[in-house]
C-alpha positions as CSV (number, residue, x, y, z in Angstrom):
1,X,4.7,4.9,-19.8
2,X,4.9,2.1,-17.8
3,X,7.7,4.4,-15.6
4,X,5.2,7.8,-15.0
5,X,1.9,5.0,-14.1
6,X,4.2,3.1,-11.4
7,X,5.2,6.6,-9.9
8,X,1.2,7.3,-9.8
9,X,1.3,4.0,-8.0
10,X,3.4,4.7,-5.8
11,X,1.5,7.5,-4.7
12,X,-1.8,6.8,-4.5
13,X,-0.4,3.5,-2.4
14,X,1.2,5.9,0.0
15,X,-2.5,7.6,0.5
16,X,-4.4,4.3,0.5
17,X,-1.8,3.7,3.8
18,X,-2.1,6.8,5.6
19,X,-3.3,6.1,8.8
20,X,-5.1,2.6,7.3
21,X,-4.6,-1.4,7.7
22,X,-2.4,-2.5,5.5
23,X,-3.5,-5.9,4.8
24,X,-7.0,-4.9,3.8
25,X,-5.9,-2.6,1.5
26,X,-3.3,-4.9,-0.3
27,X,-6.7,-7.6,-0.1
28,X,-8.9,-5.6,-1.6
29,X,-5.4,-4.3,-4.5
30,X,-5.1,-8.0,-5.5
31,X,-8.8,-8.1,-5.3
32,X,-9.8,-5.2,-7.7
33,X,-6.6,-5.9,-9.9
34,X,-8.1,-9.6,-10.3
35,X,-11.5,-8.3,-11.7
36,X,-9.7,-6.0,-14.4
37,X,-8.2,-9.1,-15.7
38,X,-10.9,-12.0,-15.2
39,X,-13.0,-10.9,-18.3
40,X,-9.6,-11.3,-20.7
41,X,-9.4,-14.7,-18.7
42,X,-13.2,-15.8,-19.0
43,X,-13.0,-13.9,-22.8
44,X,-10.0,-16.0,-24.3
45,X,-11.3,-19.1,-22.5
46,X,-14.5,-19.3,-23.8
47,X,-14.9,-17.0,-26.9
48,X,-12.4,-16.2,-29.7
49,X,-13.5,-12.6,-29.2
50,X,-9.5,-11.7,-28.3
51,X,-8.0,-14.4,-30.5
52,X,-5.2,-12.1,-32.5
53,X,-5.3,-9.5,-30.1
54,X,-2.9,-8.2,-26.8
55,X,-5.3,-9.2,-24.7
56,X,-5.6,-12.9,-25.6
57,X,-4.6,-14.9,-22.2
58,X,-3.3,-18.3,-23.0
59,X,-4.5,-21.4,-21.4
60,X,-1.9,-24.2,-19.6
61,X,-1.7,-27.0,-17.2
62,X,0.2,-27.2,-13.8
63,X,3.4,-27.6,-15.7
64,X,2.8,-23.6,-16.9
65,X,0.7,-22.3,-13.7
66,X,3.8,-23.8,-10.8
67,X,5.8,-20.7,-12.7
68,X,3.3,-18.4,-12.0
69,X,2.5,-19.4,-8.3
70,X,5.8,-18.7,-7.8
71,X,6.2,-15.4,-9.3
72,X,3.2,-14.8,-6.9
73,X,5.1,-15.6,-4.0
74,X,8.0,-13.5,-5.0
75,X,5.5,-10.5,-5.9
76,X,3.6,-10.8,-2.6
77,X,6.6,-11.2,-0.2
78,X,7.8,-8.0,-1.8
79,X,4.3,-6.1,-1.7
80,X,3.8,-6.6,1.9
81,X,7.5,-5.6,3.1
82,X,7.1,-2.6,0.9
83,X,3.7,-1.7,2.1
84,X,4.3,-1.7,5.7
85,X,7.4,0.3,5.0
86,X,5.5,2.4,2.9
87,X,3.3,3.2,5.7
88,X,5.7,4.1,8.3
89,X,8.5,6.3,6.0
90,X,8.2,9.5,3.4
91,X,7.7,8.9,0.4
92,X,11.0,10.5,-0.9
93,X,13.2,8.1,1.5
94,X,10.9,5.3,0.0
95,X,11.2,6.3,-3.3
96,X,15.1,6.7,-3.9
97,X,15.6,3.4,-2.2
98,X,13.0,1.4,-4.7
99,X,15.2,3.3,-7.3
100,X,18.2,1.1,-6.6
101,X,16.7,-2.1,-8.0
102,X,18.1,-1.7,-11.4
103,X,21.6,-2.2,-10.0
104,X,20.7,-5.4,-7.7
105,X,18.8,-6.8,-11.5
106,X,22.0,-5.6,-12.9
107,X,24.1,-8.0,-10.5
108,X,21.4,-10.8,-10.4
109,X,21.6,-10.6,-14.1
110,X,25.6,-10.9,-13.8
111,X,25.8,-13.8,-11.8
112,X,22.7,-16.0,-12.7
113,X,22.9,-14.7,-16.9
114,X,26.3,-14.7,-17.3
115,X,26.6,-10.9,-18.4
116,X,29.5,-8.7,-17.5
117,X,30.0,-5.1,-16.4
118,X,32.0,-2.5,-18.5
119,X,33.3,0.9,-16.9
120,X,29.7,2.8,-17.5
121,X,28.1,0.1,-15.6
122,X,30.4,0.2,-13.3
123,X,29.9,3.7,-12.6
124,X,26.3,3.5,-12.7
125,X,26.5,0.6,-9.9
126,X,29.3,3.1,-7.5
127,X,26.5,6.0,-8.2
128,X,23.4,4.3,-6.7
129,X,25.5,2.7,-4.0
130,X,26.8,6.4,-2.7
131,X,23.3,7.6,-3.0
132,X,22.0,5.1,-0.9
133,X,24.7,6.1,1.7
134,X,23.8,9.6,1.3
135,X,20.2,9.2,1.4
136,X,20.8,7.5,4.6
137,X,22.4,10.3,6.3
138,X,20.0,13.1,5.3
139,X,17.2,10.7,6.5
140,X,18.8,10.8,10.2
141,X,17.4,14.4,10.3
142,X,14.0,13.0,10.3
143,X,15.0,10.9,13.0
144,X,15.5,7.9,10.9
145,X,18.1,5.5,11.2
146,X,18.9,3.4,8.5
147,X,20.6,0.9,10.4
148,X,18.0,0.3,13.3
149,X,15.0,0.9,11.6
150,X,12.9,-1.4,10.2
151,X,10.6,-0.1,8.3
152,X,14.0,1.2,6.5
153,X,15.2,-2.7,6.3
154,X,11.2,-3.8,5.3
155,X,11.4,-1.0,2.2
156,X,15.2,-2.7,1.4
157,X,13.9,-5.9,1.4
158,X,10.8,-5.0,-0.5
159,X,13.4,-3.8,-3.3
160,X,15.8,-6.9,-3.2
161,X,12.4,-9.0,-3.6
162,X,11.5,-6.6,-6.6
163,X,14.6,-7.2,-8.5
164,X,14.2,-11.2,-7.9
165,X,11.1,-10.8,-9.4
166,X,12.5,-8.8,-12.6
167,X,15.0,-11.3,-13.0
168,X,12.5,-14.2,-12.6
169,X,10.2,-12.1,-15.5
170,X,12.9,-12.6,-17.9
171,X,13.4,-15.9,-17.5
172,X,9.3,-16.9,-17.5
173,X,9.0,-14.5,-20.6
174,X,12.3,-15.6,-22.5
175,X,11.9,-18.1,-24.9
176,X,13.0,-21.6,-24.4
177,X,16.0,-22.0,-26.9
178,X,17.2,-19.0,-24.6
179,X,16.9,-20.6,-21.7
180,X,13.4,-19.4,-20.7
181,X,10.5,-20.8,-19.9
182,X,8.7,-19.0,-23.1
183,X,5.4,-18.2,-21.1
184,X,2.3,-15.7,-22.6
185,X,2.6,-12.7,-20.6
186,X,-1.3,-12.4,-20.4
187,X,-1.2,-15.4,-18.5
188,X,1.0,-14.2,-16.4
189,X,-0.3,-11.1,-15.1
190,X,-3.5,-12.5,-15.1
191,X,-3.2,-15.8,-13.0
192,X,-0.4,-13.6,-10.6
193,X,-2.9,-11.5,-9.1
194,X,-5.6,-14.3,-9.0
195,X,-3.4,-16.1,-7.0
196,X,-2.3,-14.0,-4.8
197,X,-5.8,-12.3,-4.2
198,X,-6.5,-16.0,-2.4
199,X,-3.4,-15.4,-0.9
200,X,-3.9,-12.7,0.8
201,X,-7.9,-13.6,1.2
202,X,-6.2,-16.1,3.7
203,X,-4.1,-13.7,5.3
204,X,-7.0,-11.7,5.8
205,X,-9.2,-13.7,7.5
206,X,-6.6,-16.1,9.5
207,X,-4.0,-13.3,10.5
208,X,-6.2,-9.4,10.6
209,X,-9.7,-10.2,11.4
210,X,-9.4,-12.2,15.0
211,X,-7.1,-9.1,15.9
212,X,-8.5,-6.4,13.8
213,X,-10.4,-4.2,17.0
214,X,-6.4,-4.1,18.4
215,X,-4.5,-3.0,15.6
216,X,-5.3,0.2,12.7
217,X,-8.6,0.6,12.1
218,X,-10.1,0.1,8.1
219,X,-11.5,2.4,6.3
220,X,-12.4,2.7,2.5
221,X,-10.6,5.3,0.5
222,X,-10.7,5.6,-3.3
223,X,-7.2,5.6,-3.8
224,X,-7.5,2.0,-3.0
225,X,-9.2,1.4,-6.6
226,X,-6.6,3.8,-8.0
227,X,-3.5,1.5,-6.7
228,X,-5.0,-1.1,-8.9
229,X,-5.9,0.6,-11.8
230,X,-2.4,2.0,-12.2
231,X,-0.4,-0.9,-11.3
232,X,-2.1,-3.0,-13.4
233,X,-1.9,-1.0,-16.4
234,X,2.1,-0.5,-15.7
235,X,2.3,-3.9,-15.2
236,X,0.6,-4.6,-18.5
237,X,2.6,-2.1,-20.6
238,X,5.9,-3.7,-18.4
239,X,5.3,-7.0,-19.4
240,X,4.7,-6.1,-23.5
241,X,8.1,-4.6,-23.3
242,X,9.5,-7.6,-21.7
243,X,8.1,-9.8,-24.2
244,X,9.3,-8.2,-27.4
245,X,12.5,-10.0,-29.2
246,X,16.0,-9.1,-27.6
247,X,14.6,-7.1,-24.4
248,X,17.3,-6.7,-22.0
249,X,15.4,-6.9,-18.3
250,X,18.6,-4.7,-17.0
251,X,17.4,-1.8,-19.3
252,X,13.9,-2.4,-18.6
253,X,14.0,-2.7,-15.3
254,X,16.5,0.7,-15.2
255,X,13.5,2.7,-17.0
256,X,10.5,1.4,-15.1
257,X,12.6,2.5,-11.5
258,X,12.4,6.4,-13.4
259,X,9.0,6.2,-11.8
260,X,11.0,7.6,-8.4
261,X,10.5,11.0,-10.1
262,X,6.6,11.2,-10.5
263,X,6.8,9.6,-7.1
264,X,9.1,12.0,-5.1
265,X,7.0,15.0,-6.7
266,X,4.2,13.6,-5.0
267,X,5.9,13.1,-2.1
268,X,7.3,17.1,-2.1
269,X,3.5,18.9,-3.6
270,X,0.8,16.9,-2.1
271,X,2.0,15.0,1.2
272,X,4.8,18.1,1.8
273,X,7.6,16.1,2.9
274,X,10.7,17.5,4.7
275,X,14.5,17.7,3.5
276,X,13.9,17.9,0.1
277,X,17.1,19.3,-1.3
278,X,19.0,16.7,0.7
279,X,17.2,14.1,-0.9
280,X,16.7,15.8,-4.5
281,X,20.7,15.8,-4.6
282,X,20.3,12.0,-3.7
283,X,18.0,11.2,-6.4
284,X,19.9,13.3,-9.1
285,X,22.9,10.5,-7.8
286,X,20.4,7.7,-8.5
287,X,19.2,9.0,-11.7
288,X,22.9,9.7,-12.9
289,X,23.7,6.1,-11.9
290,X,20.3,5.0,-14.3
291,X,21.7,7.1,-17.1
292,X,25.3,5.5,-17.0
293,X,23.7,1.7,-16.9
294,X,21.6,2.9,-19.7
295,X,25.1,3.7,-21.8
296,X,26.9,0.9,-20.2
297,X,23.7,-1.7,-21.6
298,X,23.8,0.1,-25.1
């Protein structure tokens, strides 16, 4: 579920950009995603209304919320390299390349977790790496170049940012005799976009307002709200699997990346984007390479 709502996403992001600012848009996504989650905030605080339930956010000092500040750091660097490469590249190069971050988790996961690969992870790992290759030589007949562009290098490091991120989620949501740092997930989700809606509230006034009559004009769309309505529902149904006993963030993170199909549909039906049977046979690599970590994990 979490998977089909991040490839809605995806979308609606890529039509929130279309000839828009970006960091308005990304303001007004932390802002909107803030005020689904202030009432659970305000709710568990001062009533016992959500005691018991999902929903309940837990309350800490600075010695929980420094974890979270970070994660919003990690989260924001990647949000703003991925939007502005978002902007500038279709939506089937974006998506395929996103789809990779289950293989950098994979390898964040065996180096800082101590896990090891077998042969299907192996495979999986070969897989997504030709398919990267591949995708970049179908893209040059769009007149992209994946080695000089860089909204190409933005949307890569938007993805190597993301997997950080997934790996730091396991270790803020694994308990403490596991290493973790045993945090409540609500809290998490809810204090991340707080903080980084006065991050980019900053950003907003200090870097895009003295210059905004000089760059791309903003102008409100409604797929604006939808970005935030979507993400934070996948991010809520992310974070419940990542909380349940024995959740393996190399699996988790493989599934949520299947999103790259509702995303690349979008991409071929409603924004018509070119070379698509280059790029399907790309994806099918990707997917393939998902499938064999899935086996290898099991």
């Amino acid at each position: 579920m979490s998977a089909a709502l991040l490839g809605c996403y995806d979308s609606f992001k890529k039509e929130a950009l279309k000839e828009n600012a970006v960091i308005p848009v990304l303001f007004l996504n932390t802002l909107f995603s803030s005020l689904i989650f202030l009432p659970f905030i305000l709710l568990s605080y001062y009533t016992h209304v959500l005691d018991g339930s999902d929903f309940l956010v837990a309350s800490g000092g600075w010695e929980v919320h420094r974890f979270i500040l970070l994660k919003s750091l990690i989260v924001l660097s990647s949000w703003l390299l991925g939007y502005f490469g978002m902007k500038h590249l279709p939506l089937t190069i974006v998506g395929p390349i996103n789809a990779t971050r289950p293989v950098m988790v994979l390898i964040g996961a065996l180096l800082f977790f101590g896990e090891r690969l077998n042969l299907w992870q192996w495979v999986g790992v070969t897989l997504a790496i030709i398919s990267f290759f591949m995708l970049s030589r179908s893209s040059k007949k769009e007149g992209i170049d994946f080695k000089r562009d860089q909204w190409i290098w933005m949307i890569v490091g938007a993805a190597v940012t993301g997997a950080i991120s997934g790996l730091y989620d396991k270790y803020l949501m694994a308990p403490v005799g596991e290493g973790g740092v045993g945090l409540d997930r609500m809290m998490v989700q809810s204090w991340y976009n707080i903080y980084q809606c006065f991050m980019m509230g900053a950003m907003l006034l200090l870097l895009w307002w003295p210059t905004h009559k000089k760059t791309t004009p903003y102008h409100w769309k409604w797929s604006i709200l939808g970005v935030s309505i979507f993400l934070s529902t996948a991010d809520f149904l992310y974070f419940y699997s990542l909380s349940l006993p024995d959740a393996m963030i190399s699996i988790v993170s493989m599934i949520r990346r299947g999103s790259v199909i509702v995303s690349f549909l979008f991409g071929a039906s409603l924004f018509h984007e070119k070379n698509l049977k280059a790029k399907a046979f790309d994806l099918v690599l990707v997917l393939l390479g998902m499938i064999f970590l899935y086996i290898g994990s099991n």
